[in-house]
TITORZA-624064 format. One record per residue (C-alpha): residue number from 1; residue in three letters; x negated, y, z negated. Coordinates in nm, 2 decimals. Each point is the difference from the previous one (the first is absolute). Example, Ala and Ser with C-alpha at 12.3 -4.5 7.8 and 13.67 -1.06 7.14 Angstrom:
# TITORZA-624064
{seq = 1&type = ALA&east = -1.23&north = -0.45&up = -0.78}
{seq = 2&type = SER&east = -0.14&north = 0.34&up = 0.07}
//
This chain:
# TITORZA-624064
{seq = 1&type = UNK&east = -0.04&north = 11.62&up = 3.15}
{seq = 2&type = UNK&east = 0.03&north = 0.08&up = -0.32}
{seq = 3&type = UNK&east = 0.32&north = -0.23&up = -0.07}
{seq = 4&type = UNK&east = -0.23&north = -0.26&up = 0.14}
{seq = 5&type = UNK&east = -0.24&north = 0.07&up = -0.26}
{seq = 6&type = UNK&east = 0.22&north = 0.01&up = -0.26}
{seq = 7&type = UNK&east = 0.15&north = -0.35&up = 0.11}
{seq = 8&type = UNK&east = -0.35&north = -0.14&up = -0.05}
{seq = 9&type = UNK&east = -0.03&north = 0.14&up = -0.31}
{seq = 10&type = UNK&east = 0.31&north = -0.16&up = -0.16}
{seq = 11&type = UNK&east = -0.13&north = -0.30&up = 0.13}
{seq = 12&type = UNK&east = -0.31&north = -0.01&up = -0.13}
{seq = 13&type = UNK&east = 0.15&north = 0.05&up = -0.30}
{seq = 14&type = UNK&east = 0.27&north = -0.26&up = -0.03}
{seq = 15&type = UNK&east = -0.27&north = -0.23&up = 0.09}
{seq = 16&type = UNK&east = -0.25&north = 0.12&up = -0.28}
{seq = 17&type = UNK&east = 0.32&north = -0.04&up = -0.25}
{seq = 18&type = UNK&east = 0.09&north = -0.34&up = 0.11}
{seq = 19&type = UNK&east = -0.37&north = -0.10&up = -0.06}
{seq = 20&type = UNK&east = 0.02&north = 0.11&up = -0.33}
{seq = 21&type = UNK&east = 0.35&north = -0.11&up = -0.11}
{seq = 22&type = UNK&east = -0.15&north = -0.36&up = 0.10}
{seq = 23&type = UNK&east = -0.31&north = 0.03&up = -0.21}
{seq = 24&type = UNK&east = 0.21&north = 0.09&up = -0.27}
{seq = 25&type = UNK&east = 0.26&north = -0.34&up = 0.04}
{seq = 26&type = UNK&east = -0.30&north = -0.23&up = 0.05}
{seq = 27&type = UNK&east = -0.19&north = 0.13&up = -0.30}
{seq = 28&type = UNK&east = 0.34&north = -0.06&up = -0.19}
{seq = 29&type = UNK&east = 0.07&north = -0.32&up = 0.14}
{seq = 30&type = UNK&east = -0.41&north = -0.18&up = 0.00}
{seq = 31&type = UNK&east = 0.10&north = 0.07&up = -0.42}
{seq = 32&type = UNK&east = -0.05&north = 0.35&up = -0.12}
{seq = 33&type = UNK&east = 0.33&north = -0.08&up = -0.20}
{seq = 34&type = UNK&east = -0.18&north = -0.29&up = -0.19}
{seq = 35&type = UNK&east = -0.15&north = -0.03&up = -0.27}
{seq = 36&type = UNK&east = -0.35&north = 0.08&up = 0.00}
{seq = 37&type = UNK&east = -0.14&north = -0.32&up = -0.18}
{seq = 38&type = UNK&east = 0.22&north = -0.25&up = 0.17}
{seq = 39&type = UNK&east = -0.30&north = -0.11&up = 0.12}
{seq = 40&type = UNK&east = -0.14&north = -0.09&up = -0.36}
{seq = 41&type = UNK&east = 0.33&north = -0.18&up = -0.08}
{seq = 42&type = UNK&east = -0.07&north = -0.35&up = -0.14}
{seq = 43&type = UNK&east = 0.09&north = -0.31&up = 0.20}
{seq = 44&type = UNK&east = 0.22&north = -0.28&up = -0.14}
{seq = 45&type = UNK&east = -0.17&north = -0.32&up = 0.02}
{seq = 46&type = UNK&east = 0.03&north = -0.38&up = -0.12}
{seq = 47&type = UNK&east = -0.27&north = -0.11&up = -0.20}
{seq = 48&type = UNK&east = -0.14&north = -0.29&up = -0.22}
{seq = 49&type = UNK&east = -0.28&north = -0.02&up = -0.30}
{seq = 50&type = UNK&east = -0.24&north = -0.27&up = 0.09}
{seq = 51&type = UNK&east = -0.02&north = -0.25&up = -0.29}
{seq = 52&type = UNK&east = -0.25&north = -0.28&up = 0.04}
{seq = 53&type = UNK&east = 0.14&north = -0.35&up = 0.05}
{seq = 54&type = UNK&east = -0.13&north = -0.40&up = 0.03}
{seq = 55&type = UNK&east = 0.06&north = -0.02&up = 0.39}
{seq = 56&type = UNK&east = 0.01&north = -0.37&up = 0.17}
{seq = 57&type = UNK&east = -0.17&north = 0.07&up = 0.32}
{seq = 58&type = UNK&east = 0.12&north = -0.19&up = 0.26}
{seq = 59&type = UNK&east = -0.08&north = 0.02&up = 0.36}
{seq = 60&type = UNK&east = 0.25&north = -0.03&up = 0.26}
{seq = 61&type = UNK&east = -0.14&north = -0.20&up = 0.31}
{seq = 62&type = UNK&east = 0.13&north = -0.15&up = 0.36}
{seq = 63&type = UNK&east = -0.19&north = -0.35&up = 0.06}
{seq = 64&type = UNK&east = 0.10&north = -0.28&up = 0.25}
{seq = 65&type = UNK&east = 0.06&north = -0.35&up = -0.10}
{seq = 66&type = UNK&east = -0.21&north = -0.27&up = 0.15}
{seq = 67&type = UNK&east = 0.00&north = -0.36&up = -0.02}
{seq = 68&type = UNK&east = -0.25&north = -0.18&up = -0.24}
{seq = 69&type = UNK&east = -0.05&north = -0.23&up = 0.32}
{seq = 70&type = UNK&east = 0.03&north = 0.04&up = 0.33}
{seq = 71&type = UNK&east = -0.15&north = -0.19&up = 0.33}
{seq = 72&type = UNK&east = 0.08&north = -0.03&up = 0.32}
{seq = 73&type = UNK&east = 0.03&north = -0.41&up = 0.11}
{seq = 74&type = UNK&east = -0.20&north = 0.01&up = 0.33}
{seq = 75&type = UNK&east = -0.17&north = -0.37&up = 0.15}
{seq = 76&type = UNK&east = -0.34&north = -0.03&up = -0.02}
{seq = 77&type = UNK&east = -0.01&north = -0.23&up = 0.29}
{seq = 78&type = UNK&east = 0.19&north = 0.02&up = 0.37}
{seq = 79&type = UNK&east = 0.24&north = -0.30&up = 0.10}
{seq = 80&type = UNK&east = 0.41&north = -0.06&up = 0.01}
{seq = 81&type = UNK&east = 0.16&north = 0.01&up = -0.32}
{seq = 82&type = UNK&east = 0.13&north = -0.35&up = -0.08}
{seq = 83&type = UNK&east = 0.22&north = 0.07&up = -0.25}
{seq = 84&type = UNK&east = 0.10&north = 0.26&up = -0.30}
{seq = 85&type = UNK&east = 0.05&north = -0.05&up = -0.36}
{seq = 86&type = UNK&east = 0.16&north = 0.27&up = -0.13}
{seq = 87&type = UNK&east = 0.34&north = 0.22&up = -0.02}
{seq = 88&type = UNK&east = -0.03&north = 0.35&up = 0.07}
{seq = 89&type = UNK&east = 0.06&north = 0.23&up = -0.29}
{seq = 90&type = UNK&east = -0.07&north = -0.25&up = -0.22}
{seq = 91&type = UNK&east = -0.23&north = -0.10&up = -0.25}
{seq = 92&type = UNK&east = -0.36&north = -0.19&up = 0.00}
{seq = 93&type = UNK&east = -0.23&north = -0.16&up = -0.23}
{seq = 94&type = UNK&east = -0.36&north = 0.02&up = 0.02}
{seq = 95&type = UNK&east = -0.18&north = -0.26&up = 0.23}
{seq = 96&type = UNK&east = 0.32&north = -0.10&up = 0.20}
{seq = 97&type = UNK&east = -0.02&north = -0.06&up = 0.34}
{seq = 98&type = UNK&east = 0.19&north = 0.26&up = 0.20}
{seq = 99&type = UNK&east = -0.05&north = -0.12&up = 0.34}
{seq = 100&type = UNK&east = -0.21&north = -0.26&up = 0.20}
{seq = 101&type = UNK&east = -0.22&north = 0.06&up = 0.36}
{seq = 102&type = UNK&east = -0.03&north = -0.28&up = 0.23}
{seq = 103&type = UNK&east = -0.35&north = -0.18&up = -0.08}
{seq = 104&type = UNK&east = 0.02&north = -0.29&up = 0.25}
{seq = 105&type = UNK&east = -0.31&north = 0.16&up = 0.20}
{seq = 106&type = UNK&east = -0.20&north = 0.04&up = -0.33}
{seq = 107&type = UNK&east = 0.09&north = -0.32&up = -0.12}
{seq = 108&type = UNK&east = -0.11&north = -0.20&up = 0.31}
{seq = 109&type = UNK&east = -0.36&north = 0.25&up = -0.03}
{seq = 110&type = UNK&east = -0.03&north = -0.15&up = -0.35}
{seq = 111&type = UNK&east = -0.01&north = -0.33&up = 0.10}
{seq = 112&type = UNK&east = -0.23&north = 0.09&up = 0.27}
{seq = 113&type = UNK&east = -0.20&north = 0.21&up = -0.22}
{seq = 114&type = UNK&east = 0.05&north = -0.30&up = -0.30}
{seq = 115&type = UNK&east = -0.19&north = -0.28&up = 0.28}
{seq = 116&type = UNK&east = -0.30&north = 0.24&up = 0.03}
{seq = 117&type = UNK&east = -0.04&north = 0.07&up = -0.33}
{seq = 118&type = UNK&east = 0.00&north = -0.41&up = -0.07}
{seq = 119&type = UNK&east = -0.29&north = -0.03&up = 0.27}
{seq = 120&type = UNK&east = -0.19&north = 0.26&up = -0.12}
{seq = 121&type = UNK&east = 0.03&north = -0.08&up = -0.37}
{seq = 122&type = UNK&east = -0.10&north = -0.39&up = 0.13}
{seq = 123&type = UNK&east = -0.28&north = 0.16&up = 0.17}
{seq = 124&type = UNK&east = -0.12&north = 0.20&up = -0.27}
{seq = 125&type = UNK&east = -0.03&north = -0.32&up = -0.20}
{seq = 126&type = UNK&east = -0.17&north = -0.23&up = 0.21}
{seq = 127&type = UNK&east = -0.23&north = 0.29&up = 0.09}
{seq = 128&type = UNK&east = -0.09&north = 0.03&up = -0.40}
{seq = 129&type = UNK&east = -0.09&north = -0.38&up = 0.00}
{seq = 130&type = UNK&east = -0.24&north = 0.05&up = 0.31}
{seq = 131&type = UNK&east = -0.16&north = 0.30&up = -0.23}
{seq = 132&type = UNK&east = -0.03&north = -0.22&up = -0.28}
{seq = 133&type = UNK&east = -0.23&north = -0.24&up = 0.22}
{seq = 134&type = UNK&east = -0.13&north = 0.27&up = 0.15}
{seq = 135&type = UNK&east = 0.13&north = -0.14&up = 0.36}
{seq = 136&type = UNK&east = 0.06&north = 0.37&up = 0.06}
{seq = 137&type = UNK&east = -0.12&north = 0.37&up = -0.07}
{seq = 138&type = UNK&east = 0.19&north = 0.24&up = -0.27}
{seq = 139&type = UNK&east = 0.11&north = 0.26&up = 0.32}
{seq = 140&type = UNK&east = 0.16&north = -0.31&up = 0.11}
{seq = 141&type = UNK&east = 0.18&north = -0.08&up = -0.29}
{seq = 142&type = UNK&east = 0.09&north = 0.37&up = -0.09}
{seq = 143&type = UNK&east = 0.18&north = 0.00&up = 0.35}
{seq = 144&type = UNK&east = 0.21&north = -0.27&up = -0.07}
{seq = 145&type = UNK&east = 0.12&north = 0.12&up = -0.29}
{seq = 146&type = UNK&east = 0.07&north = 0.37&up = 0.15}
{seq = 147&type = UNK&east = 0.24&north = -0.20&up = 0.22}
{seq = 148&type = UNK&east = 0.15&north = -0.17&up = -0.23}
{seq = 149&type = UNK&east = 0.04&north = 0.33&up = -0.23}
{seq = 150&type = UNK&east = 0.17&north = 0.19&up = 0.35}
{seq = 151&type = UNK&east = 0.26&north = -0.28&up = 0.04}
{seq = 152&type = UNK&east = 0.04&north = -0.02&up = -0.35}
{seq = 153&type = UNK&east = 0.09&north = 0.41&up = 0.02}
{seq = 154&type = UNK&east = 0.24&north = -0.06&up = 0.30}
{seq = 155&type = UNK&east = 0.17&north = -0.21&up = -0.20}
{seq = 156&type = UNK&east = 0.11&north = 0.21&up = -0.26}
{seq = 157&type = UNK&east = 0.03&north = 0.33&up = 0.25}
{seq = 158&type = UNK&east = 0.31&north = -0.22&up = 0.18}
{seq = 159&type = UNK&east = 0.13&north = -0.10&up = -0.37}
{seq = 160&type = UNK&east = -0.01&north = 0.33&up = -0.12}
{seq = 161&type = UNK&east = 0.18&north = 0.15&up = 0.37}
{seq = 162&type = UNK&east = 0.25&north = -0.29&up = -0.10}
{seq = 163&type = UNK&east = 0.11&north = 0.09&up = -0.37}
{seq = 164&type = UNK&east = 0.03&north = 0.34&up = 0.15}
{seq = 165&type = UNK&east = 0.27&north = -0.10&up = 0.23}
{seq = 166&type = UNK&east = 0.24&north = -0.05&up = -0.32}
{seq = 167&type = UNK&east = 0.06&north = 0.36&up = -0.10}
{seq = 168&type = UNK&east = 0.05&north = 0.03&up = -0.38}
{seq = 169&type = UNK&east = 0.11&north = 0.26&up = -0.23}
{seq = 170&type = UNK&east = -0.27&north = 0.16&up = -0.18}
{seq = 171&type = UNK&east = 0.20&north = 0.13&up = -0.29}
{seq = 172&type = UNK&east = 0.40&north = -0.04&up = -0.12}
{seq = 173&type = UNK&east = 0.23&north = 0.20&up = 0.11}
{seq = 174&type = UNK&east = 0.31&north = 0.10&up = 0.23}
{seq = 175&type = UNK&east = -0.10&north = -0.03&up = 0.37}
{seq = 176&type = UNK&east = 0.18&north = 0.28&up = 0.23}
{seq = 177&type = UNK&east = 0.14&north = -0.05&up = 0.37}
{seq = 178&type = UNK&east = -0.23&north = -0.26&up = 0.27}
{seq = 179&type = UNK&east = -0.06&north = 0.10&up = 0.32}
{seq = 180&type = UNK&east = -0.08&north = -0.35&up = 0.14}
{seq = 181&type = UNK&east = 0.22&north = -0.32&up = 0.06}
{seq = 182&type = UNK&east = -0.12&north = -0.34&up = 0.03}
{seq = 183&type = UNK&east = -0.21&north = -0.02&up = 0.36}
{seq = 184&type = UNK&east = -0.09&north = 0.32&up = 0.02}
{seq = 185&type = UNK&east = -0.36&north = 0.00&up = 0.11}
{seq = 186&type = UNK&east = -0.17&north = 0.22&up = -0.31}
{seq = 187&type = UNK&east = -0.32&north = 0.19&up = 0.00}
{seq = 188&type = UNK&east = -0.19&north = 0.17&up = -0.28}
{seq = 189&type = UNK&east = 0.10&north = 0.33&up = 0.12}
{seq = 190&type = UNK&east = 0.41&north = -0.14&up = -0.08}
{seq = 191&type = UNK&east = 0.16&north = 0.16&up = -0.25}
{seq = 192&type = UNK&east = 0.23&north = -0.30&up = -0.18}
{seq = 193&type = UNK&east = 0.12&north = 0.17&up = -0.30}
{seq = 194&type = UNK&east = -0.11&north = 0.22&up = -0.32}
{seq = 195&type = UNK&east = 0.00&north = -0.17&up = -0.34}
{seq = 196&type = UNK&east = 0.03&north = 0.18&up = -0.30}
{seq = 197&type = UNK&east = 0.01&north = -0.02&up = -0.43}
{seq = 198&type = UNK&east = 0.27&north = 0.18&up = -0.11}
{seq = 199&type = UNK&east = -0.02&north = -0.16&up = -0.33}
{seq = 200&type = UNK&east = -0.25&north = 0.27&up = -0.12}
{seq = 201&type = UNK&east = 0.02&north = 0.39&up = 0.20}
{seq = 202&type = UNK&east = -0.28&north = 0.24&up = -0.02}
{seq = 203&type = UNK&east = 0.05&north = 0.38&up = -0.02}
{seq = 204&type = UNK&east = -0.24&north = 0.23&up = 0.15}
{seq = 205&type = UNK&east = 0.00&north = 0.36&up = -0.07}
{seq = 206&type = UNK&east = -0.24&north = 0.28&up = -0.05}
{seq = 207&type = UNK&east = -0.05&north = 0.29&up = -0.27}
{seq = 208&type = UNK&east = -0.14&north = 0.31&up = 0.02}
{seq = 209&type = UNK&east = -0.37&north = -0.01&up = -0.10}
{seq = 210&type = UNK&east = 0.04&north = 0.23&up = -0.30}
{seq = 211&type = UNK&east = 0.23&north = -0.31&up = -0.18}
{seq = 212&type = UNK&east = -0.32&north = -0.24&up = 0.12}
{seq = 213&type = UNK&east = -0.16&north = -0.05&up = -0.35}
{seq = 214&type = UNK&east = 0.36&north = -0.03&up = -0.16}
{seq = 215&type = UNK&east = 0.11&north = -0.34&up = 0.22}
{seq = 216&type = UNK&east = -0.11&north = -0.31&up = -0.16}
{seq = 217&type = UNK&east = 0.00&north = -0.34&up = 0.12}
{seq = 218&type = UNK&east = 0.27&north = -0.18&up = -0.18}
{seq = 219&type = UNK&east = 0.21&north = 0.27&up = -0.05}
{seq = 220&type = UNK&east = 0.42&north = -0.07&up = 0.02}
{seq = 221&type = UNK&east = 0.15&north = 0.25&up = 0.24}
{seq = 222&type = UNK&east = 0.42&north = -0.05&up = 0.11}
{seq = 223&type = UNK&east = 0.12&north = 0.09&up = 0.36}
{seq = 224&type = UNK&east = 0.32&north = 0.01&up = 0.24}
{seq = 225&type = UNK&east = 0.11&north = -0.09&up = 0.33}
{seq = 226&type = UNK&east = 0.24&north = 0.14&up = 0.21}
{seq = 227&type = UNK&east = 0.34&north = -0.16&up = -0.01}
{seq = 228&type = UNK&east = -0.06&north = -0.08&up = -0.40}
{seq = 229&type = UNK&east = 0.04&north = 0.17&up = -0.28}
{seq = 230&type = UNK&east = -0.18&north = -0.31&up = -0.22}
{seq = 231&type = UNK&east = -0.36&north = 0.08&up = -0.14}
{seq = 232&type = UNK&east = -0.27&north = -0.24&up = 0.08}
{seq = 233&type = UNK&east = -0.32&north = 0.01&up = -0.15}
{seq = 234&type = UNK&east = -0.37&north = -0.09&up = 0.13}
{seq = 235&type = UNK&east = -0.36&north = -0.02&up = -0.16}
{seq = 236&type = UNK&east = -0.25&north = 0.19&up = 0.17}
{seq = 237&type = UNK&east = -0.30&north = -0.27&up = 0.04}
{seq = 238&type = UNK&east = -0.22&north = 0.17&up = 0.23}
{seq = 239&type = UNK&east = -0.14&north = 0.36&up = 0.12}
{seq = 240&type = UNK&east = -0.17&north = 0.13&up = 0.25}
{seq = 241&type = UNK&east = -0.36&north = 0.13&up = -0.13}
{seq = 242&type = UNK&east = -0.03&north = 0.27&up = 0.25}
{seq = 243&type = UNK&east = 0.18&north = 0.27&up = 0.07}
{seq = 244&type = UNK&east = 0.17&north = 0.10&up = 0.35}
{seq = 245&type = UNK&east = -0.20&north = 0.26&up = 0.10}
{seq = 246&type = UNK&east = 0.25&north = 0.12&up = 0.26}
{seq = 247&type = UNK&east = 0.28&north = -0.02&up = -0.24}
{seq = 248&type = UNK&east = -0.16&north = 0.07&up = -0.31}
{seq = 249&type = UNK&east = 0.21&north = -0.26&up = -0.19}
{seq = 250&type = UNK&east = -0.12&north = -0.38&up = -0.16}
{seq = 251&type = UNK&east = 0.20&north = -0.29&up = 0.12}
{seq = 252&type = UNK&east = 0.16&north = -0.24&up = -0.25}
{seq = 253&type = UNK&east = 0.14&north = -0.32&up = 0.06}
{seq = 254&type = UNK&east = 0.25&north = -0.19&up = -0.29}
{seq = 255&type = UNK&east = 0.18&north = -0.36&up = -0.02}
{seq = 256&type = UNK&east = 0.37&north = -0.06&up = -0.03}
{seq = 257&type = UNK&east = 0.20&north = -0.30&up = -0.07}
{seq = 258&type = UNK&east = 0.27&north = -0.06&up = 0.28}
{seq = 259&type = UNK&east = 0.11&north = -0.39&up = -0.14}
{seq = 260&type = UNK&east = 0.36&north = 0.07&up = 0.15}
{seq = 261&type = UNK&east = -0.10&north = 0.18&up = 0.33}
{seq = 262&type = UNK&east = 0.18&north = 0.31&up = 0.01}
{seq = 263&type = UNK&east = -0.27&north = 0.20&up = 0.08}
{seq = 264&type = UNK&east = -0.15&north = 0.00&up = 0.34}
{seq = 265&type = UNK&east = -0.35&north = 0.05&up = 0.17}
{seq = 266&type = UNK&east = -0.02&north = 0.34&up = 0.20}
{seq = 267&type = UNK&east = 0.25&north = 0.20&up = -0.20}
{seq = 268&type = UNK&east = -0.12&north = 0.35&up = -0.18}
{seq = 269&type = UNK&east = 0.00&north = 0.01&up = -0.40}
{seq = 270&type = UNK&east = 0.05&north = 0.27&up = -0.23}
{seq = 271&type = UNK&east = -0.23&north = -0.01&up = -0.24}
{seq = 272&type = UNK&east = -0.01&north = 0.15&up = -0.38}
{seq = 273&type = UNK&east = -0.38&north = -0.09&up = -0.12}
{seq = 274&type = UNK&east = 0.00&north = 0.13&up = -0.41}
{seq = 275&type = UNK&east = -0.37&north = 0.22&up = -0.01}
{seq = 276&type = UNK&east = -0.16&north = 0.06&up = -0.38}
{seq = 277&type = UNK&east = 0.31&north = 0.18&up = -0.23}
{seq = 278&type = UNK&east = -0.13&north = 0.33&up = -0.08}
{seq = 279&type = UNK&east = 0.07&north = 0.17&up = -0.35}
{seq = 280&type = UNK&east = 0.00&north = 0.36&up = -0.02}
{seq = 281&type = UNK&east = 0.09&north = 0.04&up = 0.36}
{seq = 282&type = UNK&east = 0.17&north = 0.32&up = 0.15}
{seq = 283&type = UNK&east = 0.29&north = -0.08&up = 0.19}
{seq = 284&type = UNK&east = 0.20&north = 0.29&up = 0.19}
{seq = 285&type = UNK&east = 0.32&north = -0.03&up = 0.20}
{seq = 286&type = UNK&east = -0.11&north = 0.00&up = 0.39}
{seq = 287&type = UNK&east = 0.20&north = 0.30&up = 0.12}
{seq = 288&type = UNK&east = -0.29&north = 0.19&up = -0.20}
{seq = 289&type = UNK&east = -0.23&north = -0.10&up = 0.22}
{seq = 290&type = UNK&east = -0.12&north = 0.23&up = 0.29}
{seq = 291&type = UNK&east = -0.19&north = -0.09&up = 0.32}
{seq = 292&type = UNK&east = -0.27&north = 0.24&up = 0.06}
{seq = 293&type = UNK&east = -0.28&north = -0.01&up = 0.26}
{seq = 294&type = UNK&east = -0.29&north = -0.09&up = -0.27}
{seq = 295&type = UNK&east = 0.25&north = -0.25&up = -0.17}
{seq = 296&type = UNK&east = 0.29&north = 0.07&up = -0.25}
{seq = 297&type = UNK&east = 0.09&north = 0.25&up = -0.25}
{seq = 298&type = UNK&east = 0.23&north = 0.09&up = -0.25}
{seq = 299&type = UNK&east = 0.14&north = 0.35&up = -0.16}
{seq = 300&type = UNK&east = 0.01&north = -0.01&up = -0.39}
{seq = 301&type = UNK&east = 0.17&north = 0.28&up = -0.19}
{seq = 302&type = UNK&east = -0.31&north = 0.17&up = -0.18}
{seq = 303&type = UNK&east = 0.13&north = 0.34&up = -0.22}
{seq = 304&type = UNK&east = 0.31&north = 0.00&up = 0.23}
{seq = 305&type = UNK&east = -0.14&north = 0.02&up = 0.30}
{seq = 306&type = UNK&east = -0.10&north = -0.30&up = 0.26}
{seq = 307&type = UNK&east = -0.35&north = -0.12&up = 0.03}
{seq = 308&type = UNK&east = -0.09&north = -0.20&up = 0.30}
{seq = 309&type = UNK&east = -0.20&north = -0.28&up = -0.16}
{seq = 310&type = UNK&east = -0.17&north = -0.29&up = 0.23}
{seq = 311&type = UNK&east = 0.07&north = -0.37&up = -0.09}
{seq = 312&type = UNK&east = -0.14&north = -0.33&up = 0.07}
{seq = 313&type = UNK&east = 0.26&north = -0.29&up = 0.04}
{seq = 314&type = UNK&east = 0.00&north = -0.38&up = 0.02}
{seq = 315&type = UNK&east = 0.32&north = -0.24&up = 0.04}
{seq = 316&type = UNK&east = 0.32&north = 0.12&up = 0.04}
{seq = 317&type = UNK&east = 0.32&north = -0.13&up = -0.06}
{seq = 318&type = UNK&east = 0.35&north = 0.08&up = 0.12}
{seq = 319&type = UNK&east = 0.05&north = 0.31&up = -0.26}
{seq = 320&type = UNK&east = -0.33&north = 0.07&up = -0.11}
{seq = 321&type = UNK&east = -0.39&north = 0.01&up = 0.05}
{seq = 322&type = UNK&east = -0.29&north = -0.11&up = -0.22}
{seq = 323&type = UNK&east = -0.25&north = 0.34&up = -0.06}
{seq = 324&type = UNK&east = -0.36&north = -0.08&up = -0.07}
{seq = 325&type = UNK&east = -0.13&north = 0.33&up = 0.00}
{seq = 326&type = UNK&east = 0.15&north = 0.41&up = -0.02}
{seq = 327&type = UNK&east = 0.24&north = -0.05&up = -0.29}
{seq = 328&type = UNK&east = 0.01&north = -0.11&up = -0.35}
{seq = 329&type = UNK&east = 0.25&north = -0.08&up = -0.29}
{seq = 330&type = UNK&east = 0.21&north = 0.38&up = -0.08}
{seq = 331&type = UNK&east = -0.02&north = 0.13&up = 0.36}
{seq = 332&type = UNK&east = 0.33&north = 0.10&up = 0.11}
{seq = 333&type = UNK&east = 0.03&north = -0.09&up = 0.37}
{seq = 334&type = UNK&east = 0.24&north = 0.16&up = 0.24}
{seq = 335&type = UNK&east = 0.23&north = -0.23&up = 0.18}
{seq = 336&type = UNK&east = 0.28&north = 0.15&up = 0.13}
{seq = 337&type = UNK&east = -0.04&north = 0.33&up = 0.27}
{seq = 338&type = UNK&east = -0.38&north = -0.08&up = 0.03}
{seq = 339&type = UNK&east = 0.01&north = 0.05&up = 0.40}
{seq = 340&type = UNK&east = 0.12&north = 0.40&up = -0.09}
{seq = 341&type = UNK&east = -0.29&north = 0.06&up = -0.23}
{seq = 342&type = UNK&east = -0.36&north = 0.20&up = 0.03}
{seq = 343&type = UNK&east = -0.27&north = 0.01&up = -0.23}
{seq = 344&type = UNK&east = 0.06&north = 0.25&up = -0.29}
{seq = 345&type = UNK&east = 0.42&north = 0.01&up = 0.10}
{seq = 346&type = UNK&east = 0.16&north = 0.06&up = -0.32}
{seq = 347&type = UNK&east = 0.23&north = -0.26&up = -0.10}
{seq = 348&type = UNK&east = 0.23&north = -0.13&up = -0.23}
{seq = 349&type = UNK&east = -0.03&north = -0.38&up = -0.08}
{seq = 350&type = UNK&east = 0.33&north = -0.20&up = -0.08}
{seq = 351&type = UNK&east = -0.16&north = -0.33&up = -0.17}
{seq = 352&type = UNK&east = 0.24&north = -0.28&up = 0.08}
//
């Protein structure tokens, strides 16, 4: 029994000695060796002093390109297509006939209508005679002149159904594939083909509405396509006056030149549209810049230590970001090892 006792004894011990061995290792190893104001050692960080410069604000856009002109040739009128006067794919001047309907029906109802129109208009006049000699009343008179005024109207209804059987172009252009051969039996709800003016390509894009009173109508902007590294340029000649309320941005439509036809209705544009050059402006590299949940911030070095300071920005560039509001002219911003800093972290600055 009492080697029993004793065995638990020594246990308990060697237990209670273990414990405290460990407390001992842990308290040396979580830094009781360090130094006690490693925790008030300065950081190393990158750093600029903000100097004021003239900044060319330009905006940096996507738009699509559209053609000045485009309409889909459709026939007014249903019948078989006679014949067609045009290549595909190539180009049209205004007021040529594209293709011709069959008008053999309408023709023969013109003549009809024509012979009617003779009587009635021969009626009218002997009718007026009789009214001069008062052989008959006025009603009687008025009603052969209605007559003659309805035929008259029939007339022109089956001349105008005529002209419309020669389908013109309504503008110049190039005219794209047809879907129709000669004798095909075409309907107003026929596609033929889609005509377009190339010569002249409109570029539609929007800005945010904060750049709204800084986009005025004449104004030169340049753009891109994809597969070209040439810069074209376009004049902006109309704007939207409303705002999208669902987007919150102002759409803007420009003018470019396309005389040799390398660009292309449908295609997207880069667009660079110059805003008002700013003097004075503060202009910080972008890596500065944080993302926080009430907008961006910035840490400045402030008696060596970092102060969080909140920023308002506008256009940004690939390297750096115009600041409209936070800092001024003298402040040296950190740029380097923000993402490692807190508010009053002391810090040494290395200005590049």
């Amino acid at each position: 029994m009492k080697i029993k006792n004793l065995v638990y004894t020594l246990l308990v011990i060697g237990i209670i000695g273990f414990i405290g061995y460990r407390i001992k290792e842990n308290k040396s190893e979580g830094g009781g060796s360090k130094d006690p104001n490693a925790k008030d050692k300065p950081i190393k960080v990158g750093g600029i002093v903000v100097k004021s410069q003239t900044f060319d604000n330009n905006l940096s856009l996507s738009g699509s390109i559209e053609a000045n002109e485009q309409v889909e040739i459709r026939s007014e009128v249903s019948g078989i297509v006679e014949a067609l006067y045009f290549n595909e794919g190539s180009n049209v001047t205004k007021g040529q006939v594209l293709f011709k309907v069959n008008d053999i029906e309408l023709r023969a109802q013109l003549i009809q209508a024509q012979t009617k129109e003779g009587l009635a208009s021969e009626n009218e006049r002997r009718a007026k005679l009789l009214l001069q000699k008062e052989a008959i009343s006025q009603e009687e008179y008025d009603v052969a002149r209605a007559d003659y005024k309805s035929a008259q109207a029939q007339s022109q209804l089956i001349k105008a159904q005529i002209a419309k059987t020669s389908v013109r172009a309504p503008f110049s252009g190039k005219i794209g594939l047809r879907s129709i051969s000669p004798g095909t039996y075409i309907t107003p709800s026929i596609l033929v083909a889609k005509l377009v003016n190339i010569g002249k390509l409109k570029i539609t894009f929007s800005i945010p509405e904060k750049y709204a009173t800084q986009v005025k109508v004449n104004s030169v902007l340049s753009f891109k396509v994809a597969g070209s590294n040439e810069n074209y340029t376009a004049t902006i000649y109309a704007i939207e006056p409303e705002v999208e309320i669902a987007t919150r941005t102002l759409k803007v439509r420009a003018i470019a030149e396309n005389k040799d036809g390398k660009l292309l209705p449908g295609t997207f544009a880069d667009v660079e549209l110059p805003l008002d050059i700013i003097k004075d402006a503060i202009v910080i590299p972008t890596e500065a810049i944080i993302p926080v949940q009430n907008g961006k911030k910035v840490f400045v070095s402030s008696n060596g230590m970092a102060k969080e300071v909140m920023v308002e920005t506008a256009t940004r560039t690939d390297a750096t970001i115009l600041v409209l509001s936070g800092l001024k002219a003298g402040d040296t911003v950190v740029t380097n090892g923000v993402m490692s800093l807190k508010n009053e972290t002391p810090i040494i600055v290395k200005i590049k």
